[in-house]
C-alpha positions as CSV (number, residue, x, y, z in Angstrom):
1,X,164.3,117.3,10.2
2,X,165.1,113.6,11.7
3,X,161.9,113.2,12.4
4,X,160.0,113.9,8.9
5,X,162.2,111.5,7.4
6,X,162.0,109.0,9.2
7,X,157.9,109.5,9.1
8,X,158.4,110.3,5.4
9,X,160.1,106.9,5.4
10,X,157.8,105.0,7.2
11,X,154.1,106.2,4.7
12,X,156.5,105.2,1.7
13,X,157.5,101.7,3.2
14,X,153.2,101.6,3.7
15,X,152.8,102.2,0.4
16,X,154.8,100.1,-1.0
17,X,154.1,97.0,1.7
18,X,149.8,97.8,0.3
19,X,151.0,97.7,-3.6
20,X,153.4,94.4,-3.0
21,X,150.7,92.5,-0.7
22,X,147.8,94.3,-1.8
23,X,144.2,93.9,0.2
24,X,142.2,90.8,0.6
25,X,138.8,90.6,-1.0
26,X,135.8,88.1,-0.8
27,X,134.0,87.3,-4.1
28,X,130.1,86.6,-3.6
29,X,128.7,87.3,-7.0
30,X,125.6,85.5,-8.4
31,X,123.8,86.1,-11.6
32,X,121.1,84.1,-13.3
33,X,120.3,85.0,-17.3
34,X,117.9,83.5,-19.3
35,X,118.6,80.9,-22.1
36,X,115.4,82.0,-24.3
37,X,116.4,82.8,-28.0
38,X,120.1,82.0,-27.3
39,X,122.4,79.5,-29.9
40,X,125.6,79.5,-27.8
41,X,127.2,80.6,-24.6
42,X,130.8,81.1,-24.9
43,X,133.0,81.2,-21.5
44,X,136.5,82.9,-21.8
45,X,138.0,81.2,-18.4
46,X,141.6,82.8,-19.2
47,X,143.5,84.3,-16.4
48,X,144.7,87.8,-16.0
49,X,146.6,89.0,-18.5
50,X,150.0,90.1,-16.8
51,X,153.7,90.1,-17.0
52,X,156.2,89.3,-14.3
53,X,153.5,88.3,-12.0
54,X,153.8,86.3,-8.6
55,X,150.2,85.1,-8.6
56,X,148.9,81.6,-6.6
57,X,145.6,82.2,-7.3
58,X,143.7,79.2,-8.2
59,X,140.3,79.4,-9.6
60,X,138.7,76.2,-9.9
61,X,135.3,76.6,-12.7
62,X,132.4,73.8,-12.9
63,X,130.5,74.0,-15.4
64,X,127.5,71.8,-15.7
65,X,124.6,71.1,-18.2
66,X,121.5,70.0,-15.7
67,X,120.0,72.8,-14.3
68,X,115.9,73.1,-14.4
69,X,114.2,75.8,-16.1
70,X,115.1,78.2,-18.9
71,X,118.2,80.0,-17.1
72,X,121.5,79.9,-17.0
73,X,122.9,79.9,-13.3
74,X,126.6,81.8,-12.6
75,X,128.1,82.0,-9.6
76,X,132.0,83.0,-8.1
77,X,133.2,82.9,-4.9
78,X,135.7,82.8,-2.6
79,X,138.5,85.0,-1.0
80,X,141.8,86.7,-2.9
81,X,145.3,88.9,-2.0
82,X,145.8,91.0,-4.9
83,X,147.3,94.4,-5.4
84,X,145.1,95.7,-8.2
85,X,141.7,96.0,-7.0
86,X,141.0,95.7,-11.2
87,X,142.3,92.8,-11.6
88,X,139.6,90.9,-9.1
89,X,138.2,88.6,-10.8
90,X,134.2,89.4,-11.2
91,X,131.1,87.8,-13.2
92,X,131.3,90.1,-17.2
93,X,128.2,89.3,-18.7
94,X,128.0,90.1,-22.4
95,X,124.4,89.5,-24.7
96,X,125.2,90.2,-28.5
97,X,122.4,88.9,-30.6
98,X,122.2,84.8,-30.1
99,X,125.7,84.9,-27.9
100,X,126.3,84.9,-24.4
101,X,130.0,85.7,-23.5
102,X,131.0,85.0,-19.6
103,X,134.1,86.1,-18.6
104,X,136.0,86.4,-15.3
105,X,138.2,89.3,-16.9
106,X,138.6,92.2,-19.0
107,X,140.2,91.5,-22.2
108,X,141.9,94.2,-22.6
109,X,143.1,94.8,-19.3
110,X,146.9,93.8,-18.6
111,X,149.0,94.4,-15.3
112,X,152.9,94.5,-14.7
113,X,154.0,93.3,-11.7
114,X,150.7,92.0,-10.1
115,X,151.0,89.9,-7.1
116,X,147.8,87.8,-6.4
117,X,147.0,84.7,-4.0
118,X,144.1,82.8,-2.8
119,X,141.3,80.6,-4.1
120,X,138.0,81.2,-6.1
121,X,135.3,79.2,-7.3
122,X,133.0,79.8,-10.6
123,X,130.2,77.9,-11.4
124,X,128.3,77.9,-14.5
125,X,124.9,75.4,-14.6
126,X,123.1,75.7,-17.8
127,X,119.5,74.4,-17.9
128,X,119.2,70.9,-19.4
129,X,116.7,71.8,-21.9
130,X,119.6,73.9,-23.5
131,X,120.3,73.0,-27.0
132,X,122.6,75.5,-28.8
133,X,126.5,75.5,-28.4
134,X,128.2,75.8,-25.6
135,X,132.2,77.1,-25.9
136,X,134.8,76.6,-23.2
137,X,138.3,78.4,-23.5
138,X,140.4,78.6,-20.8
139,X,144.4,78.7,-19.9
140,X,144.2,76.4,-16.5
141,X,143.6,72.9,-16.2
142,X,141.3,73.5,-12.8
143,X,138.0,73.7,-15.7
144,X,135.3,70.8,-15.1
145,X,132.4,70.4,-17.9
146,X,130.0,68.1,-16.3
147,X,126.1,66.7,-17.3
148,X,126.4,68.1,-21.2
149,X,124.8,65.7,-23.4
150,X,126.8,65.6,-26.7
């Protein structure tokens, strides 16, 4: 009986140790979409929505307004700890009539106790020839806009 406790003891000291630390994941995403019939792009740059987090995850955005050719350009990389898998930050693309949304989040997805580390990078390059509205909201003071003629 000793001995299934102390095994018993040891999976729930695992599972906790994999929902405090979490798993390390490396973000490669690229997409390109085109431009053609769109009047604004709109980036929600927001973190995760959470409450009593311990999160040192920087993520550094560039966005830039010289890129060749019709499409848009994203991009994010780099490597994270988290415990939520869902709350990896990944590329959402959403087309609604003469918007483009970009988002590293769900909106509606909040967390409670997430625990998050590391660095990533997202890089948005519109193409020059661009000339609707571009929209930039964001909660972090890591966002660059560079090249936009206004």
């Amino acid at each position: 009986m000793k001995n299934k406790r102390i095994v018993l003891t040891l999976i729930a000291g695992a599972m906790i140790t994999a929902a405090v630390f979490g798993r390390d994941y490396d973000l490669n995403e690229r997409e390109s979409i085109s431009l053609s019939g769109v009047g604004e792009v709109v980036f929600k740059l927001d973190g995760v929505n959470c409450s009593l987090c311990i999160s040192t995850l920087d993520i550094l955005s560039d966005l830039r307004g010289d890129g060749s050719g019709r499409d848009m350009a994203l991009s994010l990389s780099g490597s994270i700890s988290s415990n939520r898998e869902k709350a990896v930050p990944s590329l959402i693309i959403d087309e609604r009539g003469k918007t483009v949304t970009v988002q590293l989040y769900p909106d509606r997805e909040s967390f409670f106790g997430l625990s998050q580390s590391g660095t990533a990078n997202f890089e948005a390059t519109l193409p020059e020839s661009f000339d609707g509205t571009v929209t930039v909201r964001g909660s972090s003071n890591n966002i660059a806009v560079r090249n936009f003629d206004v």
